[in-house]
C-alpha positions in Angstrom: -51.4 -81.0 -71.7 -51.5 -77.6 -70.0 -49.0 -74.9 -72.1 -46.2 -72.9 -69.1 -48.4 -70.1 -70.3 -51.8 -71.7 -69.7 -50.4 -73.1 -66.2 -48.8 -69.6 -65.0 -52.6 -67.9 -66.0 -54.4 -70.4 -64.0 -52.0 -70.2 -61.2 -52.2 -66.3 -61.0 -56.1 -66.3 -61.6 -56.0 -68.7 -58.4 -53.4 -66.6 -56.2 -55.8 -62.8 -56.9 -59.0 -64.9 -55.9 -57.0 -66.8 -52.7 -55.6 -63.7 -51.6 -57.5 -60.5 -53.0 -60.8 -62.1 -53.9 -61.1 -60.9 -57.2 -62.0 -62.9 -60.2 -60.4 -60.6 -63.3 -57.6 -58.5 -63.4 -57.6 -54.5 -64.5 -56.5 -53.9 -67.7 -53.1 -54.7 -68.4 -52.2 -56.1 -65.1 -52.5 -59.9 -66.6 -50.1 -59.3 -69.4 -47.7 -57.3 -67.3 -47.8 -60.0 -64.2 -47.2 -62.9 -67.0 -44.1 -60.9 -68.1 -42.6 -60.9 -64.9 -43.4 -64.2 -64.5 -41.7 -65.2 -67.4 -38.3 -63.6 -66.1 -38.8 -60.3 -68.8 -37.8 -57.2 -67.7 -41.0 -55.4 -68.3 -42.2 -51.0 -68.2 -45.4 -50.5 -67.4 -47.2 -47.0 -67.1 -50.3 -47.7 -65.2 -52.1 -43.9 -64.2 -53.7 -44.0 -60.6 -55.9 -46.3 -60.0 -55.0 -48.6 -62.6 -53.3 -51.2 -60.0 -49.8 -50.9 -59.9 -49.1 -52.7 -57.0 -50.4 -55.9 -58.3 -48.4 -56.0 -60.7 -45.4 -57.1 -58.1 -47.0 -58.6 -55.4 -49.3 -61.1 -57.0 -45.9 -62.8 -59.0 -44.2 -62.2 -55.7 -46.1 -64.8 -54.0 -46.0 -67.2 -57.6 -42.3 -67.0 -58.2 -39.8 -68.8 -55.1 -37.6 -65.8 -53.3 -38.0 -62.2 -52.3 -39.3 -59.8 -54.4 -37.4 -56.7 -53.7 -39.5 -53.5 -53.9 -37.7 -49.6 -54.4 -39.7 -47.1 -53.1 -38.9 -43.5 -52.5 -42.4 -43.0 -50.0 -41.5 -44.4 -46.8 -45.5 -43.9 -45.8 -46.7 -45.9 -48.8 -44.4 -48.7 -48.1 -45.5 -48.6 -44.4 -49.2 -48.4 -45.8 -48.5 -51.2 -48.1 -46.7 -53.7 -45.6 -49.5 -53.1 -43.3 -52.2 -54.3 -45.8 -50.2 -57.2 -47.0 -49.8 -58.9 -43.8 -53.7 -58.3 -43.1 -54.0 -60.6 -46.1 -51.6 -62.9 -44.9 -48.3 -61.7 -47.0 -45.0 -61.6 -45.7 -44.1 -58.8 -46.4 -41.4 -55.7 -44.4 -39.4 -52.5 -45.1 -35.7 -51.9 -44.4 -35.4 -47.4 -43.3 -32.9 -45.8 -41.6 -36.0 -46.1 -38.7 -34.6 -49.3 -37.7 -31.6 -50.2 -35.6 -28.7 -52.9 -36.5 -30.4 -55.4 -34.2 -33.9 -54.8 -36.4 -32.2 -55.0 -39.5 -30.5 -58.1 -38.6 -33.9 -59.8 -37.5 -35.0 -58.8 -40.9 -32.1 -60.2 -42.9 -32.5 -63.0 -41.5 -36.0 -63.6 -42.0 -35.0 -63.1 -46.0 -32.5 -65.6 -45.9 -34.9 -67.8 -44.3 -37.4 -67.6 -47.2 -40.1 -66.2 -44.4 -40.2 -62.7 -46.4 -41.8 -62.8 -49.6 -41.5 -59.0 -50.2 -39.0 -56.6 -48.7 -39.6 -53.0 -49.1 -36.8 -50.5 -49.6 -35.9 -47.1 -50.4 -33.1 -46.3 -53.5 -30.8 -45.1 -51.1 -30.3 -48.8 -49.7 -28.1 -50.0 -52.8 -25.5 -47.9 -51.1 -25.7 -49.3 -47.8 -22.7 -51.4 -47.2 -24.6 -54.1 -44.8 -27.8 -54.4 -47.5 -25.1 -54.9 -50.2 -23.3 -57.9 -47.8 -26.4 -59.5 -47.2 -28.7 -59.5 -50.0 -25.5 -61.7 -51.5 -27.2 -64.8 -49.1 -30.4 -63.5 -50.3 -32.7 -65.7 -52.9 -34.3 -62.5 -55.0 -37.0 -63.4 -57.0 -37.1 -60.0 -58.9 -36.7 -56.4 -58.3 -39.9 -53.9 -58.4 -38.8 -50.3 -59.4 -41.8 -48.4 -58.4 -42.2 -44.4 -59.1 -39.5 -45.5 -61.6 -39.8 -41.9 -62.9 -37.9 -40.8 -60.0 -34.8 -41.6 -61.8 -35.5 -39.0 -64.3 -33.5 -35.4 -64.1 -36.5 -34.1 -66.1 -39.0 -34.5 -63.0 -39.8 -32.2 -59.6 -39.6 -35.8 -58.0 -36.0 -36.8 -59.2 -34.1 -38.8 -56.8 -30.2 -39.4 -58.1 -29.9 -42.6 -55.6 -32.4 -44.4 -58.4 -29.3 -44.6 -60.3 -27.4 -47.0 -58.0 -30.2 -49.2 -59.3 -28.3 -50.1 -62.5 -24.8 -51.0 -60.8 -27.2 -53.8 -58.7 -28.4 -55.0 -61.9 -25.0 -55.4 -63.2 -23.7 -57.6 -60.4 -27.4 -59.6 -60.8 -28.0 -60.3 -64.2 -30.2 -63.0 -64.0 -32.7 -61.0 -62.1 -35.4 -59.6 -63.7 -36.7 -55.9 -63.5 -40.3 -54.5 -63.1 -40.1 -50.4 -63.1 -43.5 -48.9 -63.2 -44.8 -45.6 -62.9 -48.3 -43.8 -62.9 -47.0 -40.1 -64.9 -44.3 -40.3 -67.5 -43.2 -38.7 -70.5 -42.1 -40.5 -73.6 -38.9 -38.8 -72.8 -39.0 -39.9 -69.3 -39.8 -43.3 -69.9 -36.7 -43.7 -72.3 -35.0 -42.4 -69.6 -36.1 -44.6 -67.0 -35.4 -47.9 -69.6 -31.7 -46.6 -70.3 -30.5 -45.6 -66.4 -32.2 -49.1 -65.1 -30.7 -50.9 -68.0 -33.3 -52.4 -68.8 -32.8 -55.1 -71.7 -35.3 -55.3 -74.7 -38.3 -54.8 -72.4 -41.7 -55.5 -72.3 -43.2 -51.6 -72.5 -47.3 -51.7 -71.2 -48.7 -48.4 -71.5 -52.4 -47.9 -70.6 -54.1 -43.9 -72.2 -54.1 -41.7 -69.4 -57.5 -41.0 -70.7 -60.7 -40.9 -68.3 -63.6 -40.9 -70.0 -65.6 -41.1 -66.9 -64.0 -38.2 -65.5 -65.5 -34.3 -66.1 -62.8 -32.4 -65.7 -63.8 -28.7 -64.0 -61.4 -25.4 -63.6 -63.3 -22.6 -61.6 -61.6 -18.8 -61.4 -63.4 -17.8 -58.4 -63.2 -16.1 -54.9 -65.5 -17.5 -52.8 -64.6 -21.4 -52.5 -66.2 -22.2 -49.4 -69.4 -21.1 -50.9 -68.9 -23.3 -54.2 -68.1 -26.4 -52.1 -70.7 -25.9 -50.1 -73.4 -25.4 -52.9 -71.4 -28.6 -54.8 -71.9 -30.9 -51.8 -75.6 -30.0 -51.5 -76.3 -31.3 -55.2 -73.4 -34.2 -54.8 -74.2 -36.4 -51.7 -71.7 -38.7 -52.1 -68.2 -40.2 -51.2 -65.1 -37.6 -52.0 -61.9 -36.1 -51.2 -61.0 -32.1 -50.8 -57.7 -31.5 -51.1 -56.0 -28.6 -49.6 -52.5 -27.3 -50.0 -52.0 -27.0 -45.9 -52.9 -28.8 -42.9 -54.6 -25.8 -41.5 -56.7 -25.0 -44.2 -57.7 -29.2 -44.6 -58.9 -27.9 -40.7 -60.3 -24.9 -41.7 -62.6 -26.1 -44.4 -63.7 -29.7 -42.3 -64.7 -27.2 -39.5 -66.7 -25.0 -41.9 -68.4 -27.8 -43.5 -69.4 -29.7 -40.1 -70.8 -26.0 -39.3 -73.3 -26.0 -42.0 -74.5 -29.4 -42.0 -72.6 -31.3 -43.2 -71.0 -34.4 -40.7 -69.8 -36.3 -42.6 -66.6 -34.3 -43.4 -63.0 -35.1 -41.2 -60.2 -34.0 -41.9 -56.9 -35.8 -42.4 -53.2 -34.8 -42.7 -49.8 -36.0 -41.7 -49.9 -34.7 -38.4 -52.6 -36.7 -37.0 -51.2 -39.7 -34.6 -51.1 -42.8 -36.3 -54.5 -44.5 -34.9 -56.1 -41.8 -36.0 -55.2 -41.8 -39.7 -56.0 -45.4 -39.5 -59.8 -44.9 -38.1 -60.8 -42.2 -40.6 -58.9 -44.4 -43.9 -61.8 -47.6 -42.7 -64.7 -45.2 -42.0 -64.0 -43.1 -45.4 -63.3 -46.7 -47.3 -66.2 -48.2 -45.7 -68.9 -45.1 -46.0 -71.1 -44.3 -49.1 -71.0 -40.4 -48.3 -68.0 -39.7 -46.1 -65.7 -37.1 -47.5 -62.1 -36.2 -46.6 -60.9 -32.7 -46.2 -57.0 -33.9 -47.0 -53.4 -32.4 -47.9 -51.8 -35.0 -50.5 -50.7 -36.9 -47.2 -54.3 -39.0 -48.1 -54.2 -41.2 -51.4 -51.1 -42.8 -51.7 -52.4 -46.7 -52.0 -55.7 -45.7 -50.7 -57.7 -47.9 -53.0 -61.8 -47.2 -53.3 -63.9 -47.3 -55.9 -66.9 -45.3 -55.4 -65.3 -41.9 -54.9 -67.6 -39.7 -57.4 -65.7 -36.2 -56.9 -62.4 -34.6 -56.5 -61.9 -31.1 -55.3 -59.2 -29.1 -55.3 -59.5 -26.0 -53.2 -56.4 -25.1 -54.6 -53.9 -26.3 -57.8 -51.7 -28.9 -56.8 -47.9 -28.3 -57.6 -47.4 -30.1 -61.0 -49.6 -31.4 -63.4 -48.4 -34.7 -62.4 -50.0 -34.7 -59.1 -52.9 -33.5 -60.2 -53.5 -36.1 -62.9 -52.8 -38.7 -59.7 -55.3 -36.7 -57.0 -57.7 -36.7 -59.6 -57.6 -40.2 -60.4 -58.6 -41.2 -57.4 -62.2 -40.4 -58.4 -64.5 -43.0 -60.5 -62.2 -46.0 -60.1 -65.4 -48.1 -60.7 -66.1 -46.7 -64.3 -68.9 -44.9 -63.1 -69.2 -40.7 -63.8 -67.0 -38.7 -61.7 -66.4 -34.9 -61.5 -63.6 -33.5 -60.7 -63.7 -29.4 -59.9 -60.5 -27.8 -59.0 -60.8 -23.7 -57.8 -58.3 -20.8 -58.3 -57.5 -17.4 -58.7 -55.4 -14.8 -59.7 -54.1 -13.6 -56.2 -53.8 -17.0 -54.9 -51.6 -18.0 -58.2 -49.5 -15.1 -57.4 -49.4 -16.3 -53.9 -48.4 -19.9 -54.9 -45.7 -17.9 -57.1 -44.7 -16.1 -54.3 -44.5 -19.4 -51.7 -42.1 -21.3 -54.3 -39.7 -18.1 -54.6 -39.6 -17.7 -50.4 -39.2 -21.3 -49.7 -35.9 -21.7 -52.1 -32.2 -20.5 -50.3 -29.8 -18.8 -52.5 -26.5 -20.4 -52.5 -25.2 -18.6 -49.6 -28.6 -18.9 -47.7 -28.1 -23.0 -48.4 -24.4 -23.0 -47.0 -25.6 -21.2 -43.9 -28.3 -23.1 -42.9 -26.0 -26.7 -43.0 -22.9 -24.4 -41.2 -25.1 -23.9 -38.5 -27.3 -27.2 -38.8 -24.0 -29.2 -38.8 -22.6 -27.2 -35.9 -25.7 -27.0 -34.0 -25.1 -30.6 -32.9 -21.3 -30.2 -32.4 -20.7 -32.4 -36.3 -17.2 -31.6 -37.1 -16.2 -32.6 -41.1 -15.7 -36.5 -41.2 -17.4 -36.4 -38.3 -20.5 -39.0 -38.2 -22.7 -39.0 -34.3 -24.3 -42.2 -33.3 -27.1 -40.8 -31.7 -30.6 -39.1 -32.7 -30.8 -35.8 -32.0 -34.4 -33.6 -31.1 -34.4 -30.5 -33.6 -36.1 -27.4 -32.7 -36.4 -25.1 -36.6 -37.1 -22.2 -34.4 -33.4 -22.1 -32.9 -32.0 -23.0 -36.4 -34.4 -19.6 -37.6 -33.0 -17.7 -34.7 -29.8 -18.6 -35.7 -29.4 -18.1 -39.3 -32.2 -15.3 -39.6 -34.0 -17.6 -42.6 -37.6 -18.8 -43.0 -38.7 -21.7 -40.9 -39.9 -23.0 -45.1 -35.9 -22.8 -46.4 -34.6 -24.6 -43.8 -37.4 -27.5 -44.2 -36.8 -27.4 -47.2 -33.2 -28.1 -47.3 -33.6 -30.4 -44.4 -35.8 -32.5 -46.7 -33.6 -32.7 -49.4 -30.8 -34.2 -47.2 -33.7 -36.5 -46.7 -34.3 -37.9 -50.3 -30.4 -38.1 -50.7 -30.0 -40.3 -46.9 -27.5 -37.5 -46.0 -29.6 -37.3 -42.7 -32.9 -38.9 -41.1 -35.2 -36.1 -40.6 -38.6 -36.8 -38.5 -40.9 -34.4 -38.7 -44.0 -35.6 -37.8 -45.3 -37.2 -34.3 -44.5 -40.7 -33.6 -43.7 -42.9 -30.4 -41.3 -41.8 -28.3 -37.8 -44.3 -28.0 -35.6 -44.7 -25.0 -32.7 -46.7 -24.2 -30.3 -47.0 -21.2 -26.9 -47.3 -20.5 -27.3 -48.5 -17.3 -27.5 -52.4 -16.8 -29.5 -53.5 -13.7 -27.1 -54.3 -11.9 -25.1 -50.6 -12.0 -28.0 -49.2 -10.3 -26.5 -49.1 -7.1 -23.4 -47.2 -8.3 -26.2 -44.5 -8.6 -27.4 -41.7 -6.8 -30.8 -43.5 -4.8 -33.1 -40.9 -6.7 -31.9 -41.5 -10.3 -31.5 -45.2 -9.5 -34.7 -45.4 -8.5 -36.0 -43.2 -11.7 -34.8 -45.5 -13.8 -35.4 -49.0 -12.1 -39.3 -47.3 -12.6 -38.4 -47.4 -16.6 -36.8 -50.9 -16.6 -40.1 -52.2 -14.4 -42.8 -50.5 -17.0 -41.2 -51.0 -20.1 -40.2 -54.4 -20.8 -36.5 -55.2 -22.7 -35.1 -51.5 -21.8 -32.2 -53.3 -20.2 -31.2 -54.8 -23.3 -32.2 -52.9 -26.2 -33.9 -49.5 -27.4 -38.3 -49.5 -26.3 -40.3 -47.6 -28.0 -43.5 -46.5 -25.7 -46.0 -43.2 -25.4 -45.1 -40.4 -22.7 -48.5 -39.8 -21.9 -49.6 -43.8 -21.6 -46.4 -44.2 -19.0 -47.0 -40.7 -17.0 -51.1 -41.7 -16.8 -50.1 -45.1 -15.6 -47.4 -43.9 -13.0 -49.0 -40.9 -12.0 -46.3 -38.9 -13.5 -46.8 -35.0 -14.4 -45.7 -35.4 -18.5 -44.0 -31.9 -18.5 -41.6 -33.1 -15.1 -41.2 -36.6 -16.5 -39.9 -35.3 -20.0 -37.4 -33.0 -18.2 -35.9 -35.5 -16.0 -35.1 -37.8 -19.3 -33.5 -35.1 -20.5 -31.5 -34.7 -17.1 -30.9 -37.9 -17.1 -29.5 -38.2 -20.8 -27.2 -35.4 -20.3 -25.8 -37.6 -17.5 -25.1 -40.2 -20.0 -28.0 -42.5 -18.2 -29.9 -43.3 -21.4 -30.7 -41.4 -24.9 -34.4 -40.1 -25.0 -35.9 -39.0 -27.9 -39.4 -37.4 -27.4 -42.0 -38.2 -30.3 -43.1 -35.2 -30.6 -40.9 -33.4 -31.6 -38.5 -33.3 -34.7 -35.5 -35.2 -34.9 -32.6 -35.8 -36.9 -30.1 -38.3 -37.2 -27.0 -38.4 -39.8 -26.5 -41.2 -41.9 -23.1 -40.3 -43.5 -20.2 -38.7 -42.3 -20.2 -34.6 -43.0 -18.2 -33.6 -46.3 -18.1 -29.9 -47.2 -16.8 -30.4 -50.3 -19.7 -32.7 -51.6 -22.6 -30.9 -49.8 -21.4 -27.4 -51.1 -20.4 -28.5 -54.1 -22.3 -31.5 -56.2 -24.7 -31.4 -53.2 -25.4 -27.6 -54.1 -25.9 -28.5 -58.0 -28.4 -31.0 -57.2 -30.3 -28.9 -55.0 -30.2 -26.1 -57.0 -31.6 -28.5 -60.2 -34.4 -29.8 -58.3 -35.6 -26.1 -57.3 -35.4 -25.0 -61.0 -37.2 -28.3 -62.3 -40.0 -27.6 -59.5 -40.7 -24.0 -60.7 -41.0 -25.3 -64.2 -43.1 -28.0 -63.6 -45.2 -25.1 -61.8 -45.4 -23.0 -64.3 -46.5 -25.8 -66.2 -49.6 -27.0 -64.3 -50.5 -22.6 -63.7 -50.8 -22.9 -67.8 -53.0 -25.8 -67.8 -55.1 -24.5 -64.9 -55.3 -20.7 -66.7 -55.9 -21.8 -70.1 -59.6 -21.8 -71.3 -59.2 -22.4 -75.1 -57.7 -25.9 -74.9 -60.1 -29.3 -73.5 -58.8 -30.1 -70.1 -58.3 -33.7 -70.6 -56.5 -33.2 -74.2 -54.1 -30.8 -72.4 -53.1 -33.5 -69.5 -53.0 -35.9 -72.1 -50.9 -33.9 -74.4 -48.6 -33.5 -71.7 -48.3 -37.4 -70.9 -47.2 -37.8 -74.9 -50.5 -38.6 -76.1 -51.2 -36.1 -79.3 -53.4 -37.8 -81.1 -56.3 -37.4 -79.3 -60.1 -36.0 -79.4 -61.9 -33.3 -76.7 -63.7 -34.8 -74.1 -67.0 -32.6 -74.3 -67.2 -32.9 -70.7 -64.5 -30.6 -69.1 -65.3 -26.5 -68.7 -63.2 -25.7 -71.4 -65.7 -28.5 -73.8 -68.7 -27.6 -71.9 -68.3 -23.7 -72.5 -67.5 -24.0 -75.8 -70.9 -26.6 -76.9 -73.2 -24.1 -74.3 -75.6 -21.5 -76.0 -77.8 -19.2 -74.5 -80.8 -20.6 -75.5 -79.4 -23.8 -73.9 -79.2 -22.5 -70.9 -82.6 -20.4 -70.5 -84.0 -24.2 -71.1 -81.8 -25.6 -68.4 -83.3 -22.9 -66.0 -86.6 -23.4 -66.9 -86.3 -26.9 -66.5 -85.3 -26.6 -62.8 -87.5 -24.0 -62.0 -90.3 -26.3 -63.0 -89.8 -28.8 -59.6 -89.3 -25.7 -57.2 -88.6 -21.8 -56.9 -85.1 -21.4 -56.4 -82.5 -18.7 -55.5 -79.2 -17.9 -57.7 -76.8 -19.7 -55.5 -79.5 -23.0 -55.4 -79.3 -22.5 -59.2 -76.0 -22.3 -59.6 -75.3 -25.7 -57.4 -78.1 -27.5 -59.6 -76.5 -26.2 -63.2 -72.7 -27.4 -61.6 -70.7 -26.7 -65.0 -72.1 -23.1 -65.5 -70.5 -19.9 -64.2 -72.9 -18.3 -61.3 -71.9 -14.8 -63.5 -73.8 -16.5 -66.9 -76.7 -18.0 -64.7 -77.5 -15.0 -63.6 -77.2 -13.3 -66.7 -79.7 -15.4 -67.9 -81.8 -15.4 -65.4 -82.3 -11.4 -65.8 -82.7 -12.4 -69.7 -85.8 -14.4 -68.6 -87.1 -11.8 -66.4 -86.8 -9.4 -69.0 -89.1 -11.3 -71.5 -91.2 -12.4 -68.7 -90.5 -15.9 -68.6 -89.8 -16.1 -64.9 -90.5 -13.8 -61.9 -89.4 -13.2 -58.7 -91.2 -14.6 -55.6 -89.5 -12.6 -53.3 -86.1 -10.4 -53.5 -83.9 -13.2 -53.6 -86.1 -16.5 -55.5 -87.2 -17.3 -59.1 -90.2 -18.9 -60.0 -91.5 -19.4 -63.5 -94.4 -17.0 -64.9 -97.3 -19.0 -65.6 
């Protein structure tokens, strides 16, 4: 007779092949799914790559209920919900996106057992309505995930997290998974005591990558390195750049010296778009991504064999997560990340320009609250479209204060702020059968909207301005401004896609957003300079191995050099070492420095060439021409 424990490992072996096709879990993922399984409220520190996501949606599907999901990335949840339901997974999100009618549809799917996993964000155990209804709601258990977020100690902290633990209170019979990918030991005691976690199961997995060589390069010309690295490194990767314009720059670069198979890939690409270059990158053996840190999150592949970083990321955290996305198969992986001294002093100087002073910060919500006429108590219905440059114009401050600011109210669901493109919305006031109370040119306007986009006459559409204009032979500019006329006639409400919006989700209270509002803000600024100055050590420092540093910094000291990061590599080179790597290489072909240098990828060009003067010197090489090396024989 089968044991519970020998019946739940068959039945979850059966669910990953039925649904995922696998035949063995990762490391830990077994132990940690059996755990929730058995109704233990379990920790588990997984780094990227290790399979977090499993870890909830395989017992999500096992146990009977909805598995509710906390998630602080409204783009990974959307990524995440998109690939379940290819596999056949129930699965949806609850944002400040949706409408009442939406949420309702999706409340009621929970209640009718059709959901199996329902995505929200922390701020959603303060939502009145959520509380009311997850009462009829059969949870199975909750998924904490970037449970670190919780933590005052972190760049990422998100004070809503905490509303977590007064859930858990009123549901004491439902058991809680929190996992995170980057945690402290002081951060994971953290995140055990403020979820309330009782006696749990703690899974910790080393943060160690033995397959990984981990590269630091102080050096000016990057375009040139990454463009030598690729020649010797044909092969699936990701660049990662700190702007959208330089992820541009760079692809453009690359494409113009050969190399095609380089796109790049950032936020503000439309959604079809991102979509198309995740499958061809997933699916290709040498396609490489020029990406900001928009590309990654849930992006699962296992033959990526490099990670660059034309620049450091922000904390050491991130880093440890970009970089993990590299040899996911076990196999060798590099990882090179490039600096210098200006551009750390102009990452310095970014970080000091983008944070308001306290008066800077209560000017910029003065005028952002009386922009759109939002008196204190005071709480709009509508979406609004939000142009920075008249909020610059009006306070005199940097278009990077305000977004910062504005993305803070964010995290804390003061406001919805969209800034990226999306579909356009629309919805009218007028019923059909009003139309004749209209003037004939704006009742015929809109009886054109009610014939092309199906449901406007009951409920808000969401379409594309340039699909509609194309199909009605509409000029886009003139179309856009006659919405506009006709929402300031009270017609309809008309928000354009592409542009920036903003829509407040609480009533406005100067007294919290200047006061305990202010000493968040002003905490989270501090803790994302130090967590700066953090990662600027690690990516300075060229006594300590690379891989011992990050894994000092995760808690774990006792711990050996890796002999394959630049610090190891410099330390075990010799000259004489070298001069025999050279000759080696020069034995298949002559060569020039900078082909050299690509071929001998962990030495710096300065020492090559040192050493190939060395050899010239004692006549071991020669020169074929001004600029190649060939051995003397």
């Amino acid at each position: 007779m089968l044991s519970s424990t020998d019946f739940n490992e068959k039945l979850i072996y059966r669910t990953l092949n039925d649904f995922w096709g696998y035949d063995e879990f990762r490391a830990s993922q077994k132990d940690i799914i059996l755990s929730v399984i058995q109704g233990k409220d379990t920790l588990a520190l997984l780094p990227t790559g290790g399979g977090k996501s499993l870890c909830y949606q395989l017992p999500a599907l096992v146990l009977e209920g909805v598995c509710l999901v906390v998630s602080p990335l409204l783009a990974l949840m959307k990524d995440q919900i998109l690939t379940l339901q290819a596999l056949g997974i129930e699965a949806e999100l609850l944002s400040s996106e949706l409408d009442e009618f939406e949420e309702e549809a999706v409340y009621n799917r929970c209640k009718e057992g059709v959901i199996k996993i329902l995505y929200v964000s922390p701020e959603r155990f303060q939502n009145p309505l959520f509380l009311r209804n997850i009462q009829d709601i059969h949870v199975s258990f909750l998924a904490v995930d970037e449970a670190h977020c919780i933590s005052e100690w972190g760049s990422d902290f998100r004070p809503s997290y905490q509303n977590i633990k007064n859930f858990r209170q009123e549901f004491k019979k439902v058991p809680c998974l929190a996992l995170t990918a980057t945690a402290t030991d002081k951060v994971v005691d953290e995140i055990a005591m403020k979820l309330g976690l009782h006696q749990p199961k703690i899974f910790r997995k080393s943060f160690r990558r033995d397959n990984l060589s981990i590269i630091t390069e102080n050096t000016s010309d990057k375009y040139q390195r990454i463009l030598n690295f690729l020649k010797q490194n044909p092969a699936a990767g990701i660049i990662y750049a700190r702007t959208r314009r330089e992820a541009e720059d760079l692809s453009q670069y690359l494409k113009s010296h050969q190399f095609p198979n380089v796109d790049f890939y950032h936020a503000g690409l439309a959604a079809n778009e991102k979509e198309k270059l995740q499958k061809k990158w997933i699916a290709s053996q040498f396609h490489v991504l020029v990406s900001t840190n928009a590309f990654g999150m849930g992006i699962d592949k296992d033959n990526v064999r490099f990670v660059i970083h034309l620049s450091p990321s922000s904390t050491l955290e991130n880093y440890y997560q970009e970089i993990g996305r590299a040899g996911r198969n076990g196999e060798e992986a590099i990882t090179l990340l490039l600096w210098n001294e200006q551009e750390l002093q102009h990452i310095d100087e970014t970080f000091q320009n983008q944070i308001p002073a306290k008066s800077e910060y209560q000017k910029i919500l003065t005028f952002l609250y009386s922009m759109f006429q939002v008196a204190d108590h005071d709480l709009p219905e509508r979406t609004f479209s939000l142009e920075i440059q008249r909020l610059r114009d009006l306070t005199k401050l940097s278009a990077a204060k305000i977004r910062n600011i504005l993305n803070f109210l964010h995290n804390q669901e003061l406001i919805f702020y969209k800034n990226s493109g999306s579909a356009s919305t629309i919805q009218s006031f007028v019923k059909p059968e009003e139309l004749e109370q209209l003037s004939a040119s704006d009742a015929y306007f809109i009886e054109v909207l009610f014939r092309n986009l199906p449901g406007l006459a009951i409920q808000k559409v969401y379409f594309s301005d340039a699909s509609f204009c194309a199909k009605n032979n509409f000029d886009i500019q003139t179309f856009k401004t006659r919405l506009k006329q006709m929402q300031k006639a009270g017609y309809l409400e008309y928000l354009d896609g592409g542009q920036q919006a903003i829509r407040f989700l609480k009533p406005r209270n100067d007294r919290y957003l200047y006061g305990q509002y202010w000493a968040l803000f002003n905490t989270i600024q501090k803790n994302k300079l130090r967590k700066w100055e953090e990662n600027k050590f690690f990516v300075r420092d060229s006594d300590f191995c690379k891989m011992k540093l990050i894994l000092t910094y995760f808690g774990e000291s006792a711990t050996e050099n890796c002999g394959k990061c630049s610090v190891c590599r410099k330390r075990n080179q010799s000259p004489k070492k070298l001069s025999s790597e050279i000759i080696t290489q020069l034995g298949s072909k002559p060569m020039t420095l900078e082909e050299m240098t690509a071929r001998l990828n962990f030495h710096p060009k300065e020492k090559v060439s040192e050493t190939l003067i060395f050899l010239l010197d004692i006549g071991k090489i020669k020169m074929l021409n001004y600029r190649t090396y060939m051995l003397n024989n």
